[in-house]
C-alpha positions as MATLAB code, in Angstrom:
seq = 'XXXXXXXXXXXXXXXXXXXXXXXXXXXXXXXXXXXXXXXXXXXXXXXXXXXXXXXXXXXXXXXXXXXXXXXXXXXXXXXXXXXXXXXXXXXXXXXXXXXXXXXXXXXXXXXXXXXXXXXXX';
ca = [
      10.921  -11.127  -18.441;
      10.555   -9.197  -15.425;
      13.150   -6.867  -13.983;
      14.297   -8.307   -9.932;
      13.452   -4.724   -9.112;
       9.490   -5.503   -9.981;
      10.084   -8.856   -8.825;
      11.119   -7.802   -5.525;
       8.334   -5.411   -5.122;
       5.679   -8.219   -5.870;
       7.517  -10.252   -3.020;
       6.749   -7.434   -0.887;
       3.291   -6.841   -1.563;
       2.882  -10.548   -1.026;
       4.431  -10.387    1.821;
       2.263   -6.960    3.100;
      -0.790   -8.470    1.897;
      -0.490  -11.549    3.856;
       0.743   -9.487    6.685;
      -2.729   -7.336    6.690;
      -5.005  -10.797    6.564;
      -2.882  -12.118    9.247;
      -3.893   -9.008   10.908;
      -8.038   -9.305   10.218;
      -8.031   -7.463    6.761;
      -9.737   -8.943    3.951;
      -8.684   -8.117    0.839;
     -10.811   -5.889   -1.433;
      -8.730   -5.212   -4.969;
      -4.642   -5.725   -5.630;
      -3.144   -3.643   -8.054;
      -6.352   -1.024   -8.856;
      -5.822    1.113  -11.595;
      -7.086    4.467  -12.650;
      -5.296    5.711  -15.810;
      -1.539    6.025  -14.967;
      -2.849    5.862  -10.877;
      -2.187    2.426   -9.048;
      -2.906    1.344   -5.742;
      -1.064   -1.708   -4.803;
      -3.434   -3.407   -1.763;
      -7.128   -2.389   -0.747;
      -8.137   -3.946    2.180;
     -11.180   -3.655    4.623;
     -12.198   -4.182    8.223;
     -15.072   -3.308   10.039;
     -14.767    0.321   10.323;
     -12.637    1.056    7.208;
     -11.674    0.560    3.664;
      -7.784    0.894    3.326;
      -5.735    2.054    0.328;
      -2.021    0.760    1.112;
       1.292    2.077   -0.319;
       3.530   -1.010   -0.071;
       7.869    0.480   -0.273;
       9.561   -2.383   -0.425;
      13.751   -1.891   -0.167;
      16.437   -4.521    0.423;
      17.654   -2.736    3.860;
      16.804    0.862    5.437;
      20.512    2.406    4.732;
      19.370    5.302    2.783;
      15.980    5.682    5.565;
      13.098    3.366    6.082;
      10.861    2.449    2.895;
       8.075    4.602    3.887;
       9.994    7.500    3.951;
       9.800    7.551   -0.117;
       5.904    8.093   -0.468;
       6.365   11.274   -1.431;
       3.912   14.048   -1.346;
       3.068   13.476   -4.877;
       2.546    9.843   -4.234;
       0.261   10.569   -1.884;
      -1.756   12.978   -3.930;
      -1.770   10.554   -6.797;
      -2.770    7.792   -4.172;
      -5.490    9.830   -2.841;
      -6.870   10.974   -6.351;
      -7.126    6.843   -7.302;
      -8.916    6.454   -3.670;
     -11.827    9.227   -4.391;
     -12.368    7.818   -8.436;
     -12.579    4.154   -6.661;
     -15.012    5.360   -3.807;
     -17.165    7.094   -5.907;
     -17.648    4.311   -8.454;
     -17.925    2.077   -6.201;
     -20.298    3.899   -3.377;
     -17.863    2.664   -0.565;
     -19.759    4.218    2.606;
     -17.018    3.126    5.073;
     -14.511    5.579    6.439;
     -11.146    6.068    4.202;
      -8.021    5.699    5.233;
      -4.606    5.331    3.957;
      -1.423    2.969    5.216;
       1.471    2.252    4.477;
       3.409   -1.142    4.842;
       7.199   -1.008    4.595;
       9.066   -4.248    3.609;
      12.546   -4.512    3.985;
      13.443   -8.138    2.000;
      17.547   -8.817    2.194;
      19.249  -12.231    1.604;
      15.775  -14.712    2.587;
      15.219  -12.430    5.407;
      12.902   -9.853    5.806;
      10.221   -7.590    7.991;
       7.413   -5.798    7.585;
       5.899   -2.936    9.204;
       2.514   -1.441    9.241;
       1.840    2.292    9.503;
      -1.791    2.908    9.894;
      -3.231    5.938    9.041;
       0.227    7.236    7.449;
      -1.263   10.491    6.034;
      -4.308   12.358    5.266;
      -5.770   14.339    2.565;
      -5.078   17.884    2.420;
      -7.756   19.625    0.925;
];
């Protein structure tokens, strides 16, 4: 049986991923894996292909959800984005979002941050 934490965070990327189709994204792979690595959403539009980091929290008390993708998070994130690229010989630009999700008692909003960080090199 699942824990409501991981329940909640499926809600959210439900909730992000329908947010980013809504929005002209089509959905390339949920949930990629590399190793211990995991990207929740890829999406793609024209000009991109877009690894999202989906922080889901039940308010913004303690800061807003994307304020906890750390540094390491993104390293890991970007790590997972160069081993899919290269397997798959994506020839689109990269770029990496993030879509906060604050879910509280039925209610709930979701933000998009495009291009939320870079890789530093």
């Amino acid at each position: 049986m699942e824990s409501e934490h991981l329940i909640k965070g499926k809600k959210g990327e439900d909730l992000a991923l329908e947010y980013l189709q809504q929005h002209g994204y089509k959905l390339v792979e949920r949930n990629y894996r590399l190793g211990h690595l995991e990207v929740d959403i890829i999406v793609e539009n024209a000009n991109f292909i877009v690894f999202v980091e989906v922080k889901t929290r039940k308010s913004n008390l303690f800061g807003e959800p994307e304020s906890f993708v750390t540094l390491q998070k993104q390293r890991n994130l970007i790590r997972a984005a160069n081993a899919y690229v290269l397997k798959n010989g994506v020839r689109k630009e990269v770029r990496f979002d993030v879509v906060s999700v604050i879910m509280d008692q039925g209610m709930s909003s979701v933000r998009h941050i495009e291009d939320s960080f870079k890789p530093r090199w």
